[in-house]
RORODO-704934 format. One line per 10 residues: their letters; for each residue z, y, x of N, C-alpha, C. Coordinates in Angstrom, 1 decimal. Last residue first. Layout:
# RORODO-704934
A> Z,Y,X,Z,Y,X,Z,Y,X ~ ... .
//
This chain:
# RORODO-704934
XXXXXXXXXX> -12.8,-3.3,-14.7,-12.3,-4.4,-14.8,-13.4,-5.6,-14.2 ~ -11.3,-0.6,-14.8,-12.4,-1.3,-14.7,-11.7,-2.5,-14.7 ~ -9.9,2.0,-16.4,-9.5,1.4,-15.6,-10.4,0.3,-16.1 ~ -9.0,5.6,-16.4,-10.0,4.4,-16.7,-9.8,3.7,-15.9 ~ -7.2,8.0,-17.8,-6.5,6.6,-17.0,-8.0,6.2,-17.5 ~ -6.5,11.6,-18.4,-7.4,10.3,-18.9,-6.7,9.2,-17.7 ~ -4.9,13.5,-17.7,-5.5,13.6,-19.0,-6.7,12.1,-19.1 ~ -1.6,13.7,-16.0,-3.1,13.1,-16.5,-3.4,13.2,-17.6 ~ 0.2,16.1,-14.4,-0.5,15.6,-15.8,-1.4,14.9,-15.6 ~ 2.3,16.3,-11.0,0.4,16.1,-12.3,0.9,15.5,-13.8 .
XXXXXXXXXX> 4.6,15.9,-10.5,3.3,16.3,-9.9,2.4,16.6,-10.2 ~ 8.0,15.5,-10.9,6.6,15.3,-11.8,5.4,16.0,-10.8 ~ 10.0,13.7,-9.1,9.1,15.1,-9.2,8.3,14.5,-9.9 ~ 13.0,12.6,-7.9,11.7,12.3,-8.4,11.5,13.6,-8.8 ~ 15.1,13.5,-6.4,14.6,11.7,-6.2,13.6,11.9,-6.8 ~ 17.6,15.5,-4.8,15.7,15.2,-5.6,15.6,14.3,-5.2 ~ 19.5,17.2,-4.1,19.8,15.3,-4.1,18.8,15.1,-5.4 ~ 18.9,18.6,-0.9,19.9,18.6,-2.0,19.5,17.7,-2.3 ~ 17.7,18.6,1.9,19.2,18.2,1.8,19.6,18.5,0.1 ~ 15.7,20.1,2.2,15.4,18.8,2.9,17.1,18.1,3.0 .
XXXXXXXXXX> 12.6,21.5,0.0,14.2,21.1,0.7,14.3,20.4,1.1 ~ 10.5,22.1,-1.8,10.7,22.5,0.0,12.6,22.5,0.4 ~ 9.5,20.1,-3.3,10.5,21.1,-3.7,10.9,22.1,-2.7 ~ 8.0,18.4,-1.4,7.4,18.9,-2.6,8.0,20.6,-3.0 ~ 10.3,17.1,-0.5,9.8,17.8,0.9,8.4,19.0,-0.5 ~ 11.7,15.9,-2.4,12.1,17.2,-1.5,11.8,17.6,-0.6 ~ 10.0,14.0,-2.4,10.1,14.9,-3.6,10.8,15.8,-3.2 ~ 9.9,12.7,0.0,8.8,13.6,-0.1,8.7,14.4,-1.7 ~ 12.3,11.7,-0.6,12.5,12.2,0.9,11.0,13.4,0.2 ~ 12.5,9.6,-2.3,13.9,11.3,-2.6,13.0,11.8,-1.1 .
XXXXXXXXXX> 9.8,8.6,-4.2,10.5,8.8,-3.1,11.4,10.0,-2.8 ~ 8.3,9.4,-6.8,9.8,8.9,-6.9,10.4,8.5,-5.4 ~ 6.7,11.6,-8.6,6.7,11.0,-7.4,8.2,10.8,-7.3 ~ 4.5,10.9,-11.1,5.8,10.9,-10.7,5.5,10.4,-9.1 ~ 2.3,12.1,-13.5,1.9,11.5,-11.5,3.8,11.5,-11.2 ~ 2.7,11.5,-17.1,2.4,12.3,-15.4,2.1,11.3,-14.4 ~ 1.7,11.9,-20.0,1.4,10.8,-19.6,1.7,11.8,-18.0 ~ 3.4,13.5,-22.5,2.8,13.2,-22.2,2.8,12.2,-21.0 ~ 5.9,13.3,-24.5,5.0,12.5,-25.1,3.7,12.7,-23.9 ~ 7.3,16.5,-23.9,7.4,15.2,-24.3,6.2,14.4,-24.7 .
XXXXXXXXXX> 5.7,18.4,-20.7,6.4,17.8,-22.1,6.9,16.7,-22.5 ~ 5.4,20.1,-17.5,4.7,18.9,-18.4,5.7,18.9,-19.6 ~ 4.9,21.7,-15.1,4.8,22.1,-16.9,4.3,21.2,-17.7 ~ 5.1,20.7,-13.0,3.5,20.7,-13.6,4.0,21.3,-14.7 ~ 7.7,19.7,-12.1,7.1,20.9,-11.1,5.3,21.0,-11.5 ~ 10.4,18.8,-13.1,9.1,18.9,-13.7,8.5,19.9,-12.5 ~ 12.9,16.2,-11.9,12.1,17.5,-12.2,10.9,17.7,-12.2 ~ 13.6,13.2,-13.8,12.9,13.9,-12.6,12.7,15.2,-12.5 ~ 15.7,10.5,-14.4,15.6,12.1,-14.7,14.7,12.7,-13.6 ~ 13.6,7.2,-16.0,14.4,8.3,-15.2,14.5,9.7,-15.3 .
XXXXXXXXXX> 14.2,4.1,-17.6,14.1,5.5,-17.4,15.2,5.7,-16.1 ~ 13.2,1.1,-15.4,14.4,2.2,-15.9,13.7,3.5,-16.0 ~ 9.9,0.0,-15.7,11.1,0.0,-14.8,11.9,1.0,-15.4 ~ 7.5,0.3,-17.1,7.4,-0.8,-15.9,9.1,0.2,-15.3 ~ 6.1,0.2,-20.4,6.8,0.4,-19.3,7.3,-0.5,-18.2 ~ 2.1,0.1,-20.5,3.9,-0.7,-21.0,4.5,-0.2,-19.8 ~ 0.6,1.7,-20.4,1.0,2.2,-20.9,1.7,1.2,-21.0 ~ -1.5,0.1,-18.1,-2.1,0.0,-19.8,-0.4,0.7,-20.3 ~ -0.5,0.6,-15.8,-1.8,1.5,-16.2,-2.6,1.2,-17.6 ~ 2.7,1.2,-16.6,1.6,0.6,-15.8,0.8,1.2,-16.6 .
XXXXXXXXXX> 5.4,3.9,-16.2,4.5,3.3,-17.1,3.5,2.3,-16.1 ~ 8.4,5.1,-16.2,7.8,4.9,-15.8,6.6,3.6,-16.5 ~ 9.9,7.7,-18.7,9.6,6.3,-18.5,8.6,5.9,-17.7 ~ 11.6,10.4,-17.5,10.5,10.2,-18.1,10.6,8.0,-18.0 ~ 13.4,13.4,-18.8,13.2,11.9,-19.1,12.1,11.1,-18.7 ~ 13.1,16.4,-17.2,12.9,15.5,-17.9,13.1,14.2,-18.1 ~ 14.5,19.7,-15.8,14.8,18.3,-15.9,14.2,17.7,-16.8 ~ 13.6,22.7,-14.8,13.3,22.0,-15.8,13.7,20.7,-15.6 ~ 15.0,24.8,-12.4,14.5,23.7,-12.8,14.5,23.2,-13.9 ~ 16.8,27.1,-12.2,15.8,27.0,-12.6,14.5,26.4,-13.1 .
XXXXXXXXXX> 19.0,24.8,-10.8,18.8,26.3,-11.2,17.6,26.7,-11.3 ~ 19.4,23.0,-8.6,18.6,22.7,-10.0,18.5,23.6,-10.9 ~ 21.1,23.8,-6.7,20.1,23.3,-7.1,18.9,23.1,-7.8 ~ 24.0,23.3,-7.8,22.8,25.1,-7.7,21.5,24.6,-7.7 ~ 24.7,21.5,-10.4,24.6,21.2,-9.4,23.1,22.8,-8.8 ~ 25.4,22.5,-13.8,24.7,21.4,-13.0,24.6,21.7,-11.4 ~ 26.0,23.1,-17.1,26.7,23.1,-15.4,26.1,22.0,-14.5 ~ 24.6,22.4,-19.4,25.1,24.0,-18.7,25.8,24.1,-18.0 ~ 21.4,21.3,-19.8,22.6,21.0,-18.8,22.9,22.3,-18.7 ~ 18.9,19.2,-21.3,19.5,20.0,-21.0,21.2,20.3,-20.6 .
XXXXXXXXXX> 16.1,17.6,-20.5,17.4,17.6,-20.2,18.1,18.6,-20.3 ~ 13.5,16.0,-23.2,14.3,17.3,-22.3,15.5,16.4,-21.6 ~ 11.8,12.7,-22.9,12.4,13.6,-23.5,13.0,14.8,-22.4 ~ 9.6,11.4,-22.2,10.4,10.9,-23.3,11.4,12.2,-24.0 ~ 6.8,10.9,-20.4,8.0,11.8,-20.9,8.4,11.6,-21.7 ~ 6.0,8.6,-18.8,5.5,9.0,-19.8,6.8,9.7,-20.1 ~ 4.1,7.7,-15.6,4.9,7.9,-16.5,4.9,8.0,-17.4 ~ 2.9,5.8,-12.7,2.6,6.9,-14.0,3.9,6.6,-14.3 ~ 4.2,6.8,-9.1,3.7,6.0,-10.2,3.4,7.1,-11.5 ~ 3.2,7.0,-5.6,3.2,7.7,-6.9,3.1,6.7,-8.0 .
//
């Protein structure tokens, strides 16, 4: 699981059945002091998450479709969770 940070909607009026009902997001994957750490990506939202906030991305295609309960359409990442705080020791 990595952090994230939602950047933005997806919206789409022909897309793959799939994804029918699904919410698509932007999100930018993040380290744990908030600099981005690798390519945006499109993930489905499965928390009711937004723009600007902070999630739990899960970015393996096998257990984001095992999340989504599929085991053949073409899910690579899932939002999970919202986080509301990050402490980090030192």
């Amino acid at each position: 699981m990595k952090l994230a940070k939602v950047i933005g909607n997806v919206v789409s009026t022909m897309k793959h059945p799939c994804y029918k009902g699904l919410k698509i997001l932007m999100v930018q994957p993040i380290d744990h002091l908030g600099k981005s750490d690798g390519p945006v990506v499109l993930s489905c939202d499965h928390a009711g998450a937004g723009p600007g906030e902070i999630v739990l991305l899960q970015q393996d295609g096998n257990a984001a479709r095992e999340l989504l309960g599929t085991k053949h359409d073409p899910f690579h990442s899932v939002i999970v969770g919202i986080v509301d705080q990050i402490d980090v020791e030192k």
